[in-house]
RODO-526210 format. One line per field, with one value per residue: residue number from 0; chain; x negated, y, z of N, C-alpha, C, O in turn. Coordinates in steps of 0.1 Angstrom, whole numbers. Layout:
<sites>
i = [NUM_...];
ch = [A_...];
n.east = [X_...];
n.north = [Y_...];
n.up = [Z_...];
ca.east = [X_...];
ca.north = [Y_...];
ca.up = [Z_...];
c.east = [X_...];
c.north = [Y_...];
c.up = [Z_...];
o.east = [X_...];
o.north = [Y_...];
o.up = [Z_...];
</sites>
This chain:
<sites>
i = [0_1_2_3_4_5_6_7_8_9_10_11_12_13_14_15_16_17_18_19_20_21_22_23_24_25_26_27_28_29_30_31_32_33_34_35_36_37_38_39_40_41_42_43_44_45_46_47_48_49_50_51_52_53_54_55_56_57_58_59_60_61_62_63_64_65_66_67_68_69_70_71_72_73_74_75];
ch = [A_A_A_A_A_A_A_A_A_A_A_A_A_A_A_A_A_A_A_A_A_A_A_A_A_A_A_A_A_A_A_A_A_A_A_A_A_A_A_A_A_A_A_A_A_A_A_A_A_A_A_A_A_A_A_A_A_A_A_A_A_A_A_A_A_A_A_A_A_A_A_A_A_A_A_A];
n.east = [-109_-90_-89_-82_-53_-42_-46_-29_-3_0_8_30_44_42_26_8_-2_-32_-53_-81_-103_-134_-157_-172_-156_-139_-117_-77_-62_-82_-84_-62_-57_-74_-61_-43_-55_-56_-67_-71_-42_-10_20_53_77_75_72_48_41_21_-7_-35_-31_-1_12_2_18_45_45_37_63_83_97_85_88_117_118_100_119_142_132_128_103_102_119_134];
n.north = [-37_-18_-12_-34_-31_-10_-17_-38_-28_-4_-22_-29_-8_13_46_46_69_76_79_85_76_89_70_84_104_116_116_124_107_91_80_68_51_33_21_5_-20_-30_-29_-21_4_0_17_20_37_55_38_13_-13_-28_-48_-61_-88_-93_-76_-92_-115_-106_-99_-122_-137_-127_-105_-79_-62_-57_-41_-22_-6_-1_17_37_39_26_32_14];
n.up = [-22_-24_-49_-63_-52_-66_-90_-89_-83_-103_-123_-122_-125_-105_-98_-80_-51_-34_-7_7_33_52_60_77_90_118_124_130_110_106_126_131_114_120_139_127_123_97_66_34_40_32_23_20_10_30_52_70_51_47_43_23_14_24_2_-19_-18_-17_-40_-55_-45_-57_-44_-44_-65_-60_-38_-38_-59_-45_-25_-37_-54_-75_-110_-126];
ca.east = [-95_-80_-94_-70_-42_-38_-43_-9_7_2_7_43_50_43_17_5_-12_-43_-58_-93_-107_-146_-157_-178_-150_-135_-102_-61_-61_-87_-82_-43_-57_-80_-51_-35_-61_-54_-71_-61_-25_2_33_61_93_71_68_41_45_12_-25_-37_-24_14_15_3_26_53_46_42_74_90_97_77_97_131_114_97_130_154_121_128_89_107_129_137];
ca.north = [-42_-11_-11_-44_-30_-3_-22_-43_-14_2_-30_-37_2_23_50_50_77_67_89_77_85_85_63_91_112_112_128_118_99_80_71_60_39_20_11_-1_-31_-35_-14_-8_-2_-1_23_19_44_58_30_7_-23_-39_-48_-69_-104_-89_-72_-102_-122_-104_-100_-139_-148_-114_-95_-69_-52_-51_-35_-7_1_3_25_43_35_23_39_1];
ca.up = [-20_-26_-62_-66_-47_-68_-99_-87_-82_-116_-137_-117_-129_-97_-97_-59_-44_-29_3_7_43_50_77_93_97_132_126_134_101_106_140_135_103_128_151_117_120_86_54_32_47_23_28_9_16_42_64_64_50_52_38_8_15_26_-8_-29_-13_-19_-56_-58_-40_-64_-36_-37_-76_-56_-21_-46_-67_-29_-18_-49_-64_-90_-120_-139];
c.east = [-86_-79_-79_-57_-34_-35_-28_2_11_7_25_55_48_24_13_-4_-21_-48_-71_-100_-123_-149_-170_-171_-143_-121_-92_-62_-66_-87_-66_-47_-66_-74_-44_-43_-60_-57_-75_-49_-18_18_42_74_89_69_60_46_30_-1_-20_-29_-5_17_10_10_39_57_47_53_86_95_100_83_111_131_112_109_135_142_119_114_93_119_133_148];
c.north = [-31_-11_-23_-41_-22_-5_-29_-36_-9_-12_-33_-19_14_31_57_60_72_80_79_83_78_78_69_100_108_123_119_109_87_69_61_48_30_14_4_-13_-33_-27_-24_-7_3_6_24_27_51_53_22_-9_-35_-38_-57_-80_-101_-86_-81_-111_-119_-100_-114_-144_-140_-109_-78_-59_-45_-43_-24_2_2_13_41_45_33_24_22_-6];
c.up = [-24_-44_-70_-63_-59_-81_-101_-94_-94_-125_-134_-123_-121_-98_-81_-60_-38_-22_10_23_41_66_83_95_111_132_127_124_101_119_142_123_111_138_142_115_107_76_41_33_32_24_15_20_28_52_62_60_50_45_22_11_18_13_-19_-26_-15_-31_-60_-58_-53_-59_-40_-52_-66_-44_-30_-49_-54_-24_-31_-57_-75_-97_-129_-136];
o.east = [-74_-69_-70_-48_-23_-26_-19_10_23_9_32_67_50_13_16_-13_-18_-47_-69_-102_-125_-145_-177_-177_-142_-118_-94_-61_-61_-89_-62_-41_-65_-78_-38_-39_-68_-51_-83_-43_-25_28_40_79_97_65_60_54_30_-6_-10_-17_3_26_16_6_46_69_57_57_96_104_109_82_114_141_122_111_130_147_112_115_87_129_135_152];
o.north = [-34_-10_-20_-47_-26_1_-28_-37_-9_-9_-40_-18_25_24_67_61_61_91_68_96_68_80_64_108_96_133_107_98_76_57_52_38_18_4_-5_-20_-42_-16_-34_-17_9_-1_27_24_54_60_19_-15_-47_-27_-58_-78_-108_-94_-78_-120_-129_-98_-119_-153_-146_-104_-69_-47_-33_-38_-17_13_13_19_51_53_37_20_23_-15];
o.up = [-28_-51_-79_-70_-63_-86_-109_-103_-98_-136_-142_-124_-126_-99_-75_-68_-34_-28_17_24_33_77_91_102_114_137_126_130_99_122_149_124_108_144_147_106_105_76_42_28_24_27_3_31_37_62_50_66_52_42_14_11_12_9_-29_-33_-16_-34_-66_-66_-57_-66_-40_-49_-65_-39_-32_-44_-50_-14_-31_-66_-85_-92_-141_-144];
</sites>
């Protein structure tokens, strides 16, 4: 999923960072991304905005160009 996410991402213009945790680490990261019920989370502007289905959803509706550019993700 993230593989797809990231594909999005790059083809709409944005080059996401990607922070890959390992699921036998037991550290702060990983424990705040398992209250995030949702992986791979999605932060846009520093806040989250959500998983896979939030973010193709808001490419569908065309959303999700004018959230990046106000998040400043995007220069267009």
């Amino acid at each position: 999923m993230t593989h797809v996410l990231k594909r999005l991402l790059l083809c709409v213009g944005v080059n996401p960072p990607v922070f890959e945790v390992d699921d036998n680490e037991e550290d702060e990261a990983r424990r705040v991304l398992k209250e995030l019920q949702t992986l791979p989370a999605v932060f846009i502007g520093g806040k989250l905005f959500g998983g896979l289905d939030r973010v193709m959803a808001t490419h569908i509706t065309g959303e999700l160009v004018p959230i990046l550019k106000q998040a400043g993700a995007l220069w267009l």
